[in-house]
C-alpha positions in Angstrom: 111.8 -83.1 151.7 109.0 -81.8 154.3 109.8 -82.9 157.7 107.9 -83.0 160.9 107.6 -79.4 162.2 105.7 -79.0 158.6 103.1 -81.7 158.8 102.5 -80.6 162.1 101.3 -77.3 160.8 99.6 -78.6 158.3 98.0 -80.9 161.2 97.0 -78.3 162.8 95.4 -76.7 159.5 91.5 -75.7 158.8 91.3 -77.6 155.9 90.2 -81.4 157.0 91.8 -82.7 153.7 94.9 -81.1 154.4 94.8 -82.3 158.0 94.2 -86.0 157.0 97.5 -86.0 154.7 99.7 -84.4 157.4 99.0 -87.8 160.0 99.6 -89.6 156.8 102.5 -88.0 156.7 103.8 -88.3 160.3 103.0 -92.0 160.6 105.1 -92.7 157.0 107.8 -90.6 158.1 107.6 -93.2 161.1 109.7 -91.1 163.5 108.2 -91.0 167.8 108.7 -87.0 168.0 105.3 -87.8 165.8 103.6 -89.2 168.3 103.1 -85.8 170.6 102.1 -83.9 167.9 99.4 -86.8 166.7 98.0 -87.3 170.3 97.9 -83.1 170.9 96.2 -83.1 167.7 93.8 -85.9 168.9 92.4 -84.1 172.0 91.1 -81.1 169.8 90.0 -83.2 166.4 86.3 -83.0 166.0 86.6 -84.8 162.1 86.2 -88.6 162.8 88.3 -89.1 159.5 90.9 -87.3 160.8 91.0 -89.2 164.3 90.9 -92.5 162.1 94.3 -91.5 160.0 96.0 -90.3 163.6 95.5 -93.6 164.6 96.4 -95.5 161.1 99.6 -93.2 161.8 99.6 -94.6 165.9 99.8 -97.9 164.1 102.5 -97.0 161.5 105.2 -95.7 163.6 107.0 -98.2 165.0 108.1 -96.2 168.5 107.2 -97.4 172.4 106.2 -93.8 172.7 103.1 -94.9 170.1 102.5 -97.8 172.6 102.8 -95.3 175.8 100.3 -92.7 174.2 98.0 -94.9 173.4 97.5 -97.0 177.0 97.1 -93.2 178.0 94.2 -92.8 175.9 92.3 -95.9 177.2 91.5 -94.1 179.9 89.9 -90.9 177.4 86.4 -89.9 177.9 85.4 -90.6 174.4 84.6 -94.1 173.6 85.5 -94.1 170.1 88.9 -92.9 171.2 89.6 -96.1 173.4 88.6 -98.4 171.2 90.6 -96.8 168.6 93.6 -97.0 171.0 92.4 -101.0 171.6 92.7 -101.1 168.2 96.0 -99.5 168.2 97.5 -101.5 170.8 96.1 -105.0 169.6 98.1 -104.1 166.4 101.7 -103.7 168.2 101.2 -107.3 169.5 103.2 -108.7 171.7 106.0 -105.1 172.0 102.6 -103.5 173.9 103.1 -106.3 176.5 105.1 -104.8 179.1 103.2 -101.9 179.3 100.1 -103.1 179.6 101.0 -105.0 182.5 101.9 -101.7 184.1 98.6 -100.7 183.3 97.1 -103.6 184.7 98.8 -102.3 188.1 98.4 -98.7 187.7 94.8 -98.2 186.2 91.0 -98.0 187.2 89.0 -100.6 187.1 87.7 -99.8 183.4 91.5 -99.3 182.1 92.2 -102.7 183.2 89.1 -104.3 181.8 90.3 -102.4 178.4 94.2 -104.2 178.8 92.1 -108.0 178.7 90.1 -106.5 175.7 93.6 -105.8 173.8 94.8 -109.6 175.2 91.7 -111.2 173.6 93.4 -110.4 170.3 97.3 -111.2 170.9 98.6 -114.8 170.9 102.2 -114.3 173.0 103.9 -115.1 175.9 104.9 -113.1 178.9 100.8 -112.5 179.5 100.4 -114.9 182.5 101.1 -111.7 185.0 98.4 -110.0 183.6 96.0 -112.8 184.0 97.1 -113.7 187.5 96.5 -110.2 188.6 93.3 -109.9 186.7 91.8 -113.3 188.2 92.2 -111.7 191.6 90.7 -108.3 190.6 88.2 -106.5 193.2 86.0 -105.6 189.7 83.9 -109.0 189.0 84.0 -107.3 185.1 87.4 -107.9 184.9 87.8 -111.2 186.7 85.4 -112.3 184.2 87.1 -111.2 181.1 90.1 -112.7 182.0 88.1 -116.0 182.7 86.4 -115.5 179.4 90.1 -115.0 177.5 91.3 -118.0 179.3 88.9 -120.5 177.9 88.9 -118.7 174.7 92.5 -119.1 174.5 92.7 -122.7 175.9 95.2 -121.4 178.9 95.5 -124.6 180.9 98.0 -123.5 182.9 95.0 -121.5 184.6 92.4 -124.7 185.2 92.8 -124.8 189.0 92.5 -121.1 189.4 89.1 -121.1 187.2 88.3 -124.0 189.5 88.6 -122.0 192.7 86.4 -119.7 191.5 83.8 -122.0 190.9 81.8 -121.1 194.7 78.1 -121.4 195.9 77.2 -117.4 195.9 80.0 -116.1 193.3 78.3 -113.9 190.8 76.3 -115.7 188.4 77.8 -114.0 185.1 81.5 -115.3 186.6 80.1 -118.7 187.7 78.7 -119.5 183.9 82.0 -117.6 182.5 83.7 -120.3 184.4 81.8 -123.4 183.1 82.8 -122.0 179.8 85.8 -121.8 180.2 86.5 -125.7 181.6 84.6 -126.8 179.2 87.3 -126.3 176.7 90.7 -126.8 179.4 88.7 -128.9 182.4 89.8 -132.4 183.6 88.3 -134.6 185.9 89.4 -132.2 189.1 87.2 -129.1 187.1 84.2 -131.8 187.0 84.0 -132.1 191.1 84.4 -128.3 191.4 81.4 -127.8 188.9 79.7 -130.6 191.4 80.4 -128.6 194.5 79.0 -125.6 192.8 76.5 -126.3 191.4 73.7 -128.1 193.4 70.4 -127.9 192.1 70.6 -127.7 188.6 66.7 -127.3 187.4 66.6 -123.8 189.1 69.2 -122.1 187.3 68.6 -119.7 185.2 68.6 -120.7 181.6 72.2 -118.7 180.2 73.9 -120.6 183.4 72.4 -123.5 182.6 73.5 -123.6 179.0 76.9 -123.1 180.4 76.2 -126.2 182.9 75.3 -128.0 180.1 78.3 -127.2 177.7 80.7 -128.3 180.4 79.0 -132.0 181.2 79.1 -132.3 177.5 82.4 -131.8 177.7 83.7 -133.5 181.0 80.8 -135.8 182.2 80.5 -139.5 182.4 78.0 -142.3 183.2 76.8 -140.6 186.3 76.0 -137.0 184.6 74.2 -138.7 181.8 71.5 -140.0 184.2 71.6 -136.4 185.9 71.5 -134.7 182.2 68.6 -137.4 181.7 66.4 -136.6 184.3 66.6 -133.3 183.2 64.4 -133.8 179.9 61.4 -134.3 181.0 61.0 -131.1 183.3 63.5 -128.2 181.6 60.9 -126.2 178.8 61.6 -127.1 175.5 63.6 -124.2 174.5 66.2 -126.0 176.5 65.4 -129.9 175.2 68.3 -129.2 172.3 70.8 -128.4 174.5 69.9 -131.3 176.7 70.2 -133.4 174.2 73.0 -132.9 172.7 74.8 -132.8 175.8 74.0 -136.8 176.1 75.5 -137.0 172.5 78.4 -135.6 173.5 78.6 -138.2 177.0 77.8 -140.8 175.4 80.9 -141.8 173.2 83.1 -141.6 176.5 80.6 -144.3 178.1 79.8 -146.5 175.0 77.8 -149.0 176.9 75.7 -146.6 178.6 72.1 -148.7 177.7 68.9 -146.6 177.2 66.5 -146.7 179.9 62.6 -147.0 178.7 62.0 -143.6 180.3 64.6 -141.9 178.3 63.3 -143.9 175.0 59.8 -143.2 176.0 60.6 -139.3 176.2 62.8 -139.3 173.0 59.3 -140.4 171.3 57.0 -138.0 173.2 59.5 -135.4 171.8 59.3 -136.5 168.2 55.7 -136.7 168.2 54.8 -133.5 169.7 54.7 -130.0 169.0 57.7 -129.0 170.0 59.9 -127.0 167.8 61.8 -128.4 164.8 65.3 -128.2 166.1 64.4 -130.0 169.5 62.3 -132.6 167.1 65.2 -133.5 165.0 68.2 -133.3 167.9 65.7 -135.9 169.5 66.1 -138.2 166.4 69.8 -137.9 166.2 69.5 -138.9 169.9 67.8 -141.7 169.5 69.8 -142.9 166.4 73.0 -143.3 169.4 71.3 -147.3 170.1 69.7 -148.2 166.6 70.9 -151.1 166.7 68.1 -152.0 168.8 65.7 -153.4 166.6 62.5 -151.2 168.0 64.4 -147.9 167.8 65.5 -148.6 164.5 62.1 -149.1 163.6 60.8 -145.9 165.2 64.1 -143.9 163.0 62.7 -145.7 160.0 59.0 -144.6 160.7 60.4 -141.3 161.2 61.3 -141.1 157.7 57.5 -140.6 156.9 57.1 -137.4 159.5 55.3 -134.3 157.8 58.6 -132.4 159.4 61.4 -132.6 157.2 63.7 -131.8 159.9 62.2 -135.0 161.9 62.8 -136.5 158.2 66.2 -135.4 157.9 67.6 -136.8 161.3 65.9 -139.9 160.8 68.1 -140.3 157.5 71.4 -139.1 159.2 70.7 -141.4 162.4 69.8 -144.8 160.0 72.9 -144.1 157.7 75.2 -144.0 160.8 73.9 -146.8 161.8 75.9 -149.2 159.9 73.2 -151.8 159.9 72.8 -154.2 156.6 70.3 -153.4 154.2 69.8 -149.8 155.6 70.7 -148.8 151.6 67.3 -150.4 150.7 65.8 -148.5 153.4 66.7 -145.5 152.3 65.9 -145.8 149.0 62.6 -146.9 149.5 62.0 -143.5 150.3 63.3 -141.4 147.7 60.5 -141.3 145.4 58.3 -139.8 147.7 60.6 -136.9 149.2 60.7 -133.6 147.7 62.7 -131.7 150.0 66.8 -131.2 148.9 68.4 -131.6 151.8 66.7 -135.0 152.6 67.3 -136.6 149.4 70.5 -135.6 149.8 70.9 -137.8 152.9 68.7 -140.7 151.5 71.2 -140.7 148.7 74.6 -140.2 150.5 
């Protein structure tokens, strides 16, 4: 049987074939003296399939030295050599752990933006070190991956410290990181720290915003509905969609939130303009949250003649939610006189 000190010859061969059997080889024969002879063979491979098997073989052998070489190489020149090591190290899960918290001490500021990168992908415990270094990171990069993981990940046990970072001047890329975040773990403490930070909400600019928005949708109540409100009629319309759909979200937490004749009044303006489709139809569904008002269920059923199917289509989703009687009739009044799919479909649901 060949052993090691063969396939490293062969490894170390002209023939690119030849080399990409040898790190087969090595990583099958799953033994960590492979692992020096991979990486040495690494820094001088020009052949990108060859550098792909070595790190199939990285992957294969199950060895801490495999885990050791390749938190080394995160800090390589080359960037398709650290992401293949990312790659690598996302692979050996939660064993990699351990070390990459000593990375997380030990390396630049790029190497420990890299050790977040591998977390994003592994689901274990023993991680929370990591984070609470990384949250306190001089590099706002990798303060804001780890805020970014966080929320991804639904890491509770982190709310307050997202919340701290929540301050008047803190980077803008970190402050909209953070309203993502809460919006998937924050509580009614996450909502007074967005307050405190956030203080004049028309002038931000439009990514932040979005972010804003996402967490009120999330966390707000009757108070942020009027703020979120008053916001329709001065944001551009590029940003009516997410407005909207942010008082959707408030509204089933505060169910007896009326609509005010300035909000109703816009809603129309909105769905008789020239604004785009999406914002058009998002302002139906809006409007469909009180039809059982008998003028707004007028104005959804006069929607259901719009030249913009999208207008047409919301109009038919808003009236069938309604649960009013005789909305079947309605609706079927109209069904000889559509010819678009998708709204018949909802006519006929």
């Amino acid at each position: 049987m060949n052993g090691l000190k063969e396939y490293a010859e062969h490894l170390d061969g002209s023939d690119e074939a030849e080399r990409i059997y040898a790190a087969e080889d090595i990583g099958y024969l799953n033994e960590p003296d492979g692992v020096p002879v991979l990486l040495e063979r690494l820094g001088k491979e020009n052949s990108r399939a060859v550098r792909d098997v070595i790190f199939q073989a990285l992957i294969r052998i199950d060895s801490d030295a495999a885990i050791v070489g390749s938190i080394r190489l995160l800090g390589n020149e080359d960037p398709q050599i650290r992401n293949q090591a990312v790659d690598v190290l996302r692979n050996k899960g939660a064993r990699s752990i351990p070390f990459l918290n000593i990375a997380m001490r030990d390396g630049d500021k790029n190497v420990r933006k890299l050790v977040l990168d591998i977390l994003s992908d592994i689901r274990a415990s023993g991680t929370e070190e990591i984070y609470s270094a990384a949250l306190s990171d001089q590099d706002q990069n990798v303060v804001i991956t780890a805020v970014e993981n966080l929320g991804r990940i639904r890491a509770e046990v982190f709310r307050s410290r997202i919340e701290d970072l929540l301050r008047p001047g803190a980077h803008p890329m970190l402050i909209s990181a953070c309203l993502e975040a809460l919006a998937g773990i924050g509580n009614e403490s996450s909502l007074i720290s967005i307050r405190g930070c956030m203080h004049t909400f028309a002038t931000l600019p439009d990514f932040q915003f979005v972010s804003y928005l996402k967490a009120i949708a999330a966390l707000g109540s009757a108070r942020e509905f009027a703020e979120v409100e008053a916001l329709l009629g001065v944001c551009g319309s590029h940003l009516r969609p997410a407005i909207l759909s942010t008082l959707v979200a408030i509204h089933p937490r505060c169910p007896s939130l009326n609509a005010s004749e300035s909000l109703l009044s816009e809603l129309r303006r909105i769905i008789e303009s020239g604004d785009p489709p999406k914002c058009r139809y998002q302002a139906v569904r809006t409007l469909g949250i009180w039809s059982t008002r008998n003028d707004v269920f007028q104005l959804l059923v006069s929607c259901l003649s719009s030249t913009e199917r999208l207008v047409r289509l919301a109009a038919a989703e808003a009236i069938r939610m309604s649960e009013r009687s005789g909305l079947e009739r309605v609706l079927a009044a109209r069904v000889p006189t559509e010819t678009d799919a998708e709204v018949l479909e909802a006519l006929r649901c």
